[in-house]
N, C-alpha and C positions, 0 to 999 in steps of 0.2 A: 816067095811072094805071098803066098797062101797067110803063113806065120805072119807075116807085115800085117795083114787084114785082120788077123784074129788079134792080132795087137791093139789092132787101131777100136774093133768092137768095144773090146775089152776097157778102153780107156774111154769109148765116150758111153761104154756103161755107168762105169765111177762116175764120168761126168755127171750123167743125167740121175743118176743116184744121189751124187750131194747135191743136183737143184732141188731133187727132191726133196731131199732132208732140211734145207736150206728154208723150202716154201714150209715145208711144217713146222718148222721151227718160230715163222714171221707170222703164221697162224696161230699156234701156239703163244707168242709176246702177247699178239691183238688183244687172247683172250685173257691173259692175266692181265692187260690192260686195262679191260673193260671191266675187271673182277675188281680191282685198285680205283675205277672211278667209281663204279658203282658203291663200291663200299665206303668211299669218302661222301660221297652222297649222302647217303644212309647215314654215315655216319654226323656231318649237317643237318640234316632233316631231324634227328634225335637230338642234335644239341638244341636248337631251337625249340624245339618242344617240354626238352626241362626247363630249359631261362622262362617257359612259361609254365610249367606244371610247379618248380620249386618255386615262385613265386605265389602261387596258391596253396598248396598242398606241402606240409613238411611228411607227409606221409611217402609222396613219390622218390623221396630223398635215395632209401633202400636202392626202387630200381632203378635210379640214375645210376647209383652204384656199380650196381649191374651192366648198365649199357655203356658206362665206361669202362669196365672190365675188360669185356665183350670186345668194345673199340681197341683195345688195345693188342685184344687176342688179332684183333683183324689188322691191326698196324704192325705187329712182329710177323703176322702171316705175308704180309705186304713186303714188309724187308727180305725173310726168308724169299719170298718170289723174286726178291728184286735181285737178290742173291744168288738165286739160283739162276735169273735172265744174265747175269754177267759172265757167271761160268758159261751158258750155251753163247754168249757173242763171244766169249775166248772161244770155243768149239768152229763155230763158223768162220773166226779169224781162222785158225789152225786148217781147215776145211777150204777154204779159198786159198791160202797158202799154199796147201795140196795140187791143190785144183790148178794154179802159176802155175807149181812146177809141174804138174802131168803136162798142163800144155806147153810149156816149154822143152821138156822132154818130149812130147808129140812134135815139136817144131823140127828136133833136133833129130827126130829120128824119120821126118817126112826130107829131111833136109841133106842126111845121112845116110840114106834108103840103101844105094850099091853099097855105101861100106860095111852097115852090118851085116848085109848076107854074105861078106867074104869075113867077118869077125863074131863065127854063130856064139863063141866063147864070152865075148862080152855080151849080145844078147841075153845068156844064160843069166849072166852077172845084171843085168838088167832088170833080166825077169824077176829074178830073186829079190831083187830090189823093191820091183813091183809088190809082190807077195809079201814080202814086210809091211811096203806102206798097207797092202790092201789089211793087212792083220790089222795094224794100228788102226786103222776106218773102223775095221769090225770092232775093236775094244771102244773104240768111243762113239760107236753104234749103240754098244750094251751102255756103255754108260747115259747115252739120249735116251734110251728105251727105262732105264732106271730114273732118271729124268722126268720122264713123260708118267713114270708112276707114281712117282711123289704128286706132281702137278695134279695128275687126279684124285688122289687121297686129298690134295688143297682143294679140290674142284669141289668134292664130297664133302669137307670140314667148311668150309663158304655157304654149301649149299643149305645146310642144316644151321647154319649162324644163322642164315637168311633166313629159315622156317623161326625162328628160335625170334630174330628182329621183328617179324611178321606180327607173330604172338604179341611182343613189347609195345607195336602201333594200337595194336587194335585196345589192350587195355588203355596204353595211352588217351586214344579217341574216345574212349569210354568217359574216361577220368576229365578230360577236355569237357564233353558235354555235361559233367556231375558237377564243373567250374563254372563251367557258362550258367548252370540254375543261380549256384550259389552270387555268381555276379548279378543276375538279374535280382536276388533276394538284398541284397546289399543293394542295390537301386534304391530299392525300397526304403530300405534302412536309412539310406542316407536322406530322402526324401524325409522321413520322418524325424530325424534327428535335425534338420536345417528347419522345418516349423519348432521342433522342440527350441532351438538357438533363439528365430526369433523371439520364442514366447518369454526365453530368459531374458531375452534383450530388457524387453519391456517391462519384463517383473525385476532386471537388474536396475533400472531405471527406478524403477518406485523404492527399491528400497535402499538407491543413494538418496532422495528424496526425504524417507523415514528416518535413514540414517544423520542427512543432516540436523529434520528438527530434533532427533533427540540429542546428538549433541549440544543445541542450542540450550536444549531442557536441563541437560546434565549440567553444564554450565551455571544454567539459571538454580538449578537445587546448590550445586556446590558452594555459592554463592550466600543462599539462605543458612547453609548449613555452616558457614562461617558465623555466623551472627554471635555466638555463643562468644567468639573468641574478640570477637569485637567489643563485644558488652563487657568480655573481666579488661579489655584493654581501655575503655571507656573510665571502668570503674577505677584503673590505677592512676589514670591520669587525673581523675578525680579529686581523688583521696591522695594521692600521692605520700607521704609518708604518716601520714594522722594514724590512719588503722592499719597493721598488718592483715591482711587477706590472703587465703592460699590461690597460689601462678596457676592452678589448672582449674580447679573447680569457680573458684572467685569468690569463695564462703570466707566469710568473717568468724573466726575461732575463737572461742572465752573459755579458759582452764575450768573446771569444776572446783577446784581447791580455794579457787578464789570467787565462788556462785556459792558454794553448798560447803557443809562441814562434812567427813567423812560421812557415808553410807544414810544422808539425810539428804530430803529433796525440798528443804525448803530455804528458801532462799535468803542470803542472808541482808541484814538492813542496810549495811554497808558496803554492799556489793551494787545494789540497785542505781546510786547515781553514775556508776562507770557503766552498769549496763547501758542504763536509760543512754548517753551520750556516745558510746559507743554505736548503739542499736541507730540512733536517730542519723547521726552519723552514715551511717550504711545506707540506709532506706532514702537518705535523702539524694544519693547520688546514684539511688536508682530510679526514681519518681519525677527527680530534679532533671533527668537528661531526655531530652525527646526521646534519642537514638536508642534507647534503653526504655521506656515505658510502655512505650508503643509495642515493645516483644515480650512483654514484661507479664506472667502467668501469676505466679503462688509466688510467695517470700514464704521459705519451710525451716524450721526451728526444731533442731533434731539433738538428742539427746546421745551421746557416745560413753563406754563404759571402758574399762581394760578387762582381760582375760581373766580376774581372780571372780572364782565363785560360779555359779551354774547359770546357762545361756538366759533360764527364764528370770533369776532374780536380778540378773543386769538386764531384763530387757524391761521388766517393770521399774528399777529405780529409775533407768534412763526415759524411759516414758513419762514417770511423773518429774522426773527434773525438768523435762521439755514443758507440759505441759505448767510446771509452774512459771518459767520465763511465759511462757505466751500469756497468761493469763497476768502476770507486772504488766507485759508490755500494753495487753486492752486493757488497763485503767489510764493510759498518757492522754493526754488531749491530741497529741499528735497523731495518735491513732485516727483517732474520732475526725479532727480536722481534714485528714488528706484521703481517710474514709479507706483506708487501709485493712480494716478487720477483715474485710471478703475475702481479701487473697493472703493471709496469715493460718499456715498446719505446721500441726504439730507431732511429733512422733518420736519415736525411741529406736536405737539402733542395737542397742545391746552391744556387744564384745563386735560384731561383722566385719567394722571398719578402723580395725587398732591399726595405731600409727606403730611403724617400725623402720628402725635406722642400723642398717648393714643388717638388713636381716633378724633384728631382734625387737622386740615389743617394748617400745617406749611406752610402759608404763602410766606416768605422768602428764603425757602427753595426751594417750588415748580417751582419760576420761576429760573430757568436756561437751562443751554446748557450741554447734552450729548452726549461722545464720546462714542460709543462701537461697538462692533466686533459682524460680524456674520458667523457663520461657514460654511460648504459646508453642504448641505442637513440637516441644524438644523432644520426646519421644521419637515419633515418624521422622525429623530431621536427623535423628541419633542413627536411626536404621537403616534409612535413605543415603547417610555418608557411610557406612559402614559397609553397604552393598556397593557405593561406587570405589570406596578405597578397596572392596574385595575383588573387585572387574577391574 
C-alpha cells in the first residue's frame, strides 16, 4: 500500500512537472511572438521611412542597405525561432503523449491496485519502465534547457538589433527633419520658378510677335532682293535674241579684238557703229522699262584683260580701253537726250575676272569690254540675301 502511494506521488510529480514545462514553454512561444511582431514592425516602420528618405536623399540609399540586411538577419532569426517553436510543439506533443500514457497507466494501476500487490515482479518491470520514460523526460529536459539557451542568445542578438534599429531611427529623424528644410526651400523655388514661367509667358509672347514681323520683313527683303534677277529676266525678254547678254550678271559682252588692235586702247573706226548699236540697244531696254529704271543705279563700262603680262599693265590698258568706250559713247546724242552721262563709270579690271572653260583661261574670251547695270542699294540687297540664304 505504502509503494501504491509512492507511485502515485511520483507520477503526479511528472505530471505537474510537464504542466510546468508545458506553461514555460507557452510563455516562452508568447515571447518569441511578441519578438516576430515587434520586429515586423520595426521592420514596417523602416520601410516606409525609406520609400520616403530614398525619394529625397540618394545618400540614404547605403543605410537602407543596411536596414535591409539587418531585416533579413531578423527574418532568418525569425524562421530559426519558428524552427526551433516546431521542434518544442513536437516536445510537448511527445510530453502529453507521456502524460496519456502515465495517466492511463495510473488508470490501470488505480484499477489494478489487489493485482499488483500480489504480482510485485511486474511492478519491478513497471518501475523500470517508469525510470526509462523518466530518463527520456530528463534528456529532453536537457534538450529544453539547451532550447531555452539558444532563445536567449536570440533574446540578446534581437536585443542589441534593437539598440542597433534605435540608432537607424534617430539618424533617420534627423535626416527626415534635414528633408523637411530642403522641402520647405524647394517651396520657395518653386514659387520663384512659376513667376519666372509666367514672365516667359509674356516675354514668349512678344517674341512670337517679333518673330512674326520679321518674318514678314524677311519676306519683304527676299522679295526686293530678287529684283536683280527680275531685271536680267526683263532684259531677255526684251532683247530676246538681238544681243547676247550673260544669264547671271545681265552684262552685254564686246571682244576687244574686235574694239582695239592688240595691246592699243584706242578704238577702232570700224568698230564704233556695232558699238554705238549694240550699246543703244542695251541701254534702251534698260531706261525703256519702267520695271527696270525705276532700280536702275550706274550703267558701269569695265574693261577685262587675259592673264599674259603683269597685274598693273593689264590693269592700265584695261582702264584706258574702258575709259575710251565711255568717252565714244558721251559724244552720242543719245546720251545727251535721255541725259544718261550721270549714271555712266568707267573702270578697268585687269586679269581679276578671266573667263575659263573646264578650268582653263579662255584667253580670247577674257580680254574684252563690259556693259552692265547696277541697281540702287545692290550692295545691302547683295549682303541682306547673303545673310538670309546664310540663316
Amino acid at each position: 500500500m505504502f509503494k501504491s502511494n509512492s507511485t502515485k506521488n511520483e507520477t503526479n510529480f511528472w505530471i505537474s512537472y510537464a504542466d510546468l514545462m508545458a506553461g514555460l514553454l507557452f510563455v516562452f512561444i508568447l515571447l518569441i511572438g511578441a519578438i516576430i511582431v515587434k520586429s515586423s514592425i520595426i521592420k514596417n516602420e523602416l520601410k516606409k521611412k525609406e520609400s520616403v528618405v530614398t525619394k529625397q536623399e540618394e545618400v540614404l540609399n547605403q543605410q537602407d542597405e543596411i536596414l535591409d540586411e539587418q531585416s533579413d538577419t531578423l527574418i532568418s532569426l525569425s524562421q530559426n525561432i519558428a524552427m526551433k517553436e516546431d521542434e518544442i510543439n513536437k516536445l510537448r506533443n511527445l510530453l502529453a503523449k507521456r502524460e496519456s500514457s502515465l495517466k492511463q497507466s495510473n488508470h490501470k494501476l488505480l484499477i489494478s491496485d489487489n493485482a499488483l500487490k500480489l504480482k510485485s515482479d511486474e511492478i519491478e518491470k513497471l518501475n523500470q519502465l517508469l525510470i526509462a520514460k523518466n530518463t527520456k523526460i530528463n534528456d529532453y529536459s536537457n534538450h529544453i534547457l539547451l532550447l531555452q539557451n539558444l532563445a536567449e542568445e536570440q533574446n540578446t542578438t534581437a536585443t542589441n538589433t534593437q539598440k542597433e534599429l534605435d540608432k537607424y531611427k534617430n539618424r533617420v529623424l534627423i535626416l527626415s527633419n534635414q528633408i523637411s528644410q530642403q522641402n520647405e526651400k524647394l517651396k520657395l523655388s518653386d514659387e520663384k520658378l512659376l513667376k519666372l514661367l509666367k514672365a516667359l509667358e509674356g516675354k514668349q509672347t512678344k517674341y512670337d510677335d517679333l518673330l512674326a514681323k520679321l518674318q514678314a520683313q524677311k519676306a519683304k527683303i527676299k522679295s526686293l532682293t530678287g529684283i536683280k534677277l527680275k531685271v536680267i529676266a526683263e532684259l531677255k525678254a526684251t532683247l530676246g535674241k538681238k544681243i547676247n547678254i550673260d544669264k547671271k550678271s545681265g552684262s552685254l559682252r564686246l571682244a576687244s579684238n574686235i574694239l582695239f588692235d592688240k595691246g592699243s586702247a584706242t578704238l577702232k573706226d570700224g568698230a564704233k557703229s556695232e558699238l554705238k548699236a549694240n550699246f543703244i540697244e542695251y541701254v534702251s531696254a534698260l531706261i525703256g522699262n519702267k520695271n527696270i529704271s525705276e532700280h536702275l543705279d550706274k550703267i558701269i563700262i569695265e574693261g577685262h584683260s587675259d592673264s599674259d603680262g603683269s597685274y598693273l599693265y593689264n590693269l592700265n590698258l584695261s582702264q584706258r580701253r574702258a575709259y575710251a568706250v565711255m568717252n565714244y559713247l558721251l559724244t552720242l546724242d543719245y546720251i545727251k537726250k535721255h541725259n544718261i552721262k550721270e549714271k555712266l563709270v568707267a573702270s578697268g579690271r585687269s586679269y581679276l575676272d578671266t573667263i575659263k572653260v573646264n578650268g582653263v583661261e579662255d584667253k580670247d574670251a577674257s580680254r574684252r569690254i563690259e556693259v552692265k547695270f547696277r541697281l540702287k542699294n545692290e550692295d545691302a540687297m547683295y549682303e541682306i540675301e547673303r545673310i538670309l540664304d546664310a540663316d
